[in-house]
C-alpha positions, 0 to 999 in steps of 0.5 A: 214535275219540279225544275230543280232536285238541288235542295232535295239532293242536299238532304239525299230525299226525292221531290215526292218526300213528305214534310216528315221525312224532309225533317228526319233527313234535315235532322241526320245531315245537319247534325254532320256539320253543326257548329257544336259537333265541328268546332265551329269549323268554318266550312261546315258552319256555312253548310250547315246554314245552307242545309237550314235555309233548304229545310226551311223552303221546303218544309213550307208548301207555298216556298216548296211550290215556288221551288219546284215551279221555278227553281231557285231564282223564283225563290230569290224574286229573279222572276218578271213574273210570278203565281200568288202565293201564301209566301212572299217570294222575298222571305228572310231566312230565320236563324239556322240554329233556331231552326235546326233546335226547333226541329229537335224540340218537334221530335222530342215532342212526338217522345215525351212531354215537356214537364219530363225533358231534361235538358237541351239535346246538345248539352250547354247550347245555352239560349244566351250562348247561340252564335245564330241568334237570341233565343230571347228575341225570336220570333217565330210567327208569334212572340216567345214567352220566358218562364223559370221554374224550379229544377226537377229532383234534389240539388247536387252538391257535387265537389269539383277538385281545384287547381294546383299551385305550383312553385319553385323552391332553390337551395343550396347543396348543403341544405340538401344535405342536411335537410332543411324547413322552409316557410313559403309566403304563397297567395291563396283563396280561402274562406272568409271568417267573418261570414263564414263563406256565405258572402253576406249575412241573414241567409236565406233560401232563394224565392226562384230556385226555392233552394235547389241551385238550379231552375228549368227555363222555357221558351214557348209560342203557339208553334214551339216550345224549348227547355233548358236547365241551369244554374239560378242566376239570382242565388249564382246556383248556392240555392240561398241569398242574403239580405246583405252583403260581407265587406270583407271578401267577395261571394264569401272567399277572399285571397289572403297571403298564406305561409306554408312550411316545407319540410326538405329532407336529407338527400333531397335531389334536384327535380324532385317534387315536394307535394302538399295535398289540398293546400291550395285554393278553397271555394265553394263545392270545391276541393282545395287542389295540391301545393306542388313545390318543385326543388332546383340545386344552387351550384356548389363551389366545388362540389358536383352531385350525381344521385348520391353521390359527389364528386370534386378535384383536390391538389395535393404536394409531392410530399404528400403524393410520396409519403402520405398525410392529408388534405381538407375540403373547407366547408364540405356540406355545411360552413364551418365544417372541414372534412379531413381526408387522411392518405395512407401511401406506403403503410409505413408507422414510423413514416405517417406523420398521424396515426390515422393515417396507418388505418386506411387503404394502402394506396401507393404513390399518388400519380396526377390525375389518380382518382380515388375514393372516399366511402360513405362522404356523399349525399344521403340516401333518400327513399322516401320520393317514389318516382321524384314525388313526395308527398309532405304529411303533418309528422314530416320530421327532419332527422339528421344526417347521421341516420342516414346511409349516404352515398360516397365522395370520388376524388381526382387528386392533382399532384402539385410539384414545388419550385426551387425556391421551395427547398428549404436548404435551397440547392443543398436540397436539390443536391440530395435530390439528385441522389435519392430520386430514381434515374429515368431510362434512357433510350438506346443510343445505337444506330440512332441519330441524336440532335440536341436543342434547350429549353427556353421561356415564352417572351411573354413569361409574366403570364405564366403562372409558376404556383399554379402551373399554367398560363393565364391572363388572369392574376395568381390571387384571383384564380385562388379566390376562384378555386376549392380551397384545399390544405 
């Protein structure tokens, strides 16, 4: 009859279980809370300790007899006194992940021979690595021998994908328009060209792996036995040393400033991603990752891009407003190079000034405000990003904008009424003015009660810009710096 069932409820077995079936039952419930399996949570991590020292008390018959005669105070030395045991009562606990990897290594012996495993149970549980200890320095009733041994099997050669670089580009409208190719100065890994990417020279295959890369490392005494495949650390996994080493990089790679050239195409938007395939950095066994240029839009002066399309304000006079003629945008989409927008009011040959004119749209007065259009003046059309990615290719070429369909410019056209000094005739002109221009209607004046007042100017009329129509602190010449220039 024993004193206490704690330890043995922790790992759900009765006080009669064999050594054996404590084993399988330490081996299922601490593999619930082992550190590897949690992410090292806290509160499991000290279960799992807890359940370690149990197994370890009871799997031995002179601590498991403490236990069952006195509990755990007898175990703890809390006893006057004491049987003669093949234990001493104040016996330090092993490692728990030693323990817990012991108990895997006994049930993988029961399995298969040593010769044959391949590889520790919880994958990259390395002996180095072990939160609870060195497997190196363990000693388990006997002290633990260290043999390497070549890998089992061929060496792998697998590829593994790098790292993408990533990098923004900034261009102006007008070099989106138009297309444009830019040399970029980005830092990268790549092979060295004196040693050809071996990092030294003489190369030959290493002793220890015997030129497979990887090699089998054993940990044994008279008790136990644990295995594990890695990497070699004497050729770092290549399989080959060298008698000496490169000067001229490290491990046969080194970072040199690479130039690169993108190719913007017309019509090319903001947000879009301009892709180059494995321009990034070089190793060995690896496959150079993507060069990934992302493009952002400088602001316009006067110019606001929607997909395809542009839009922008213009001001015209009341001449032009009344009997047609033009305007000019100043360095639409490339400097130097005016767009002349003809307006065409009335249709009226003998009227139009120029005789382009006569061929567009008839488009009545122009009121303020009025928005209008201008077909096939907006950004090109683009189809060659599929969901806001390109992906560049050596005969990426940059066409010009003629042999693309563009999109079209929107125009919201602001009448600009002149001042009475404007006249060139002065107050004779008014005079015909009063004559030709349509009289306003007037209200009926019938049951209706009329009070009349003036108009006056503000006292502070020197802030009222009469050119622009508005009232500012700012001066009338730096507004102009400031707005489109339009003629």
């Amino acid at each position: 009859m024993v004193l206490e069932t704690h330890y043995y409820d922790m790992l759900s077995v009765s006080p009669s279980a064999t050594t054996e079936e404590i084993s399988k039952a330490y081996k299922k419930t601490a593999l619930k809370c082992h550190p590897d399996k949690t992410n090292h949570d806290p509160k499991l991590t000290e279960q799992f300790k807890q359940l370690t020292q149990i197994y370890e008390v009871l799997r031995d018959d002179g601590s498991r007899k403490i236990y069952d005669k006195y509990g755990k105070a007898g175990l703890d030395g809390q006893l006057n006194s004491q049987p003669t045991t093949t234990r001493p009562n104040n016996f330090q606990f092993r490692s728990a992940r030693d323990v817990f990897s012991q108990v895997f290594s006994e049930f993988n012996t029961m399995n298969q021979q040593f010769d044959d495993f391949n590889g520790f149970p919880f994958g990259n549980m390395g002996f180095n690595s072990m939160p609870f200890g060195n497997m190196n320095n363990m000693n388990m009733n006997g002290e633990m021998k260290r043999t390497v041994r070549p890998a089992p099997g061929q060496r792998s050669d697998k590829l593994f994908r790098g790292k993408n670089i990533f990098h923004t580009c900034k261009l102006t409208l007008d070099e989106l328009a138009h297309g444009k190719t830019v040399k970029l100065q980005l830092p990268r890994r790549t092979k060295c060209d004196v040693c050809n990417g071996d990092g030294g020279f003489d190369k030959t295959s290493c002793r220890v792996c015997q030129g497979n890369g990887r090699v089998v490392i054993t940990m044994s005494n008279q008790f136990s036995k644990f295995q594990e495949i890695g990497s070699c650390k004497d050729c770092s996994g290549t399989g080959s040393v060298v008698s000496s080493v490169c000067n001229n990089c490290e491990d046969g790679y080194h970072i040199v400033d690479k130039i690169l050239e993108l190719t913007v195409l017309p019509g090319t938007k903001c947000g879009e991603e301009i892709i180059i395939k494995q321009a990034g950095d070089e190793g060995r066994n690896i496959i150079p990752g993507d060069v990934i240029i992302k493009i952002k839009q400088r602001p316009h002066d006067y110019l606001v891009r929607k997909s395809n399309d542009l839009y922008t304000e213009a001001n015209i006079d009341l001449k032009t407003a009344l009997l047609g003629g033009y305007i000019t945008l100043r360095d639409f989409l490339k400097q130097g190079e005016d767009l002349r927008i003809f307006i065409n009011v009335h249709g009226k040959p003998e009227l139009n000034e120029h005789e382009s004119i006569q061929h567009g749209e008839i488009l009545g007065t122009i009121n303020p405000g009025s928005p209008k259009i201008v077909s096939g003046f907006g950004m090109p059309i683009n189809n060659n990003a599929i969901d806001g990615i390109y992906y560049q290719s050596p005969d990426s070429k940059i066409h010009t904008i003629d042999n693309y369909k563009r999109g079209d410019l929107f125009i919201k056209l602001n009448v600009q009424l002149p001042n009475v000094e404007d006249f060139k005739n002065g107050f004779d002109d008014l005079s015909v003015l009063t004559r030709i221009l349509p009289d306003k209607e007037e209200p009926s004046e019938d049951q209706r009660t009329i009070v009349d007042s003036h108009l006056s100017n503000l006292p502070f009329t020197s802030a009222f810009n009469k050119k622009e129509g508005s009232f500012s602190s700012t001066s009338s010449n730096e507004q102009d710096s400031k707005r489109p220039r339009f003629s």
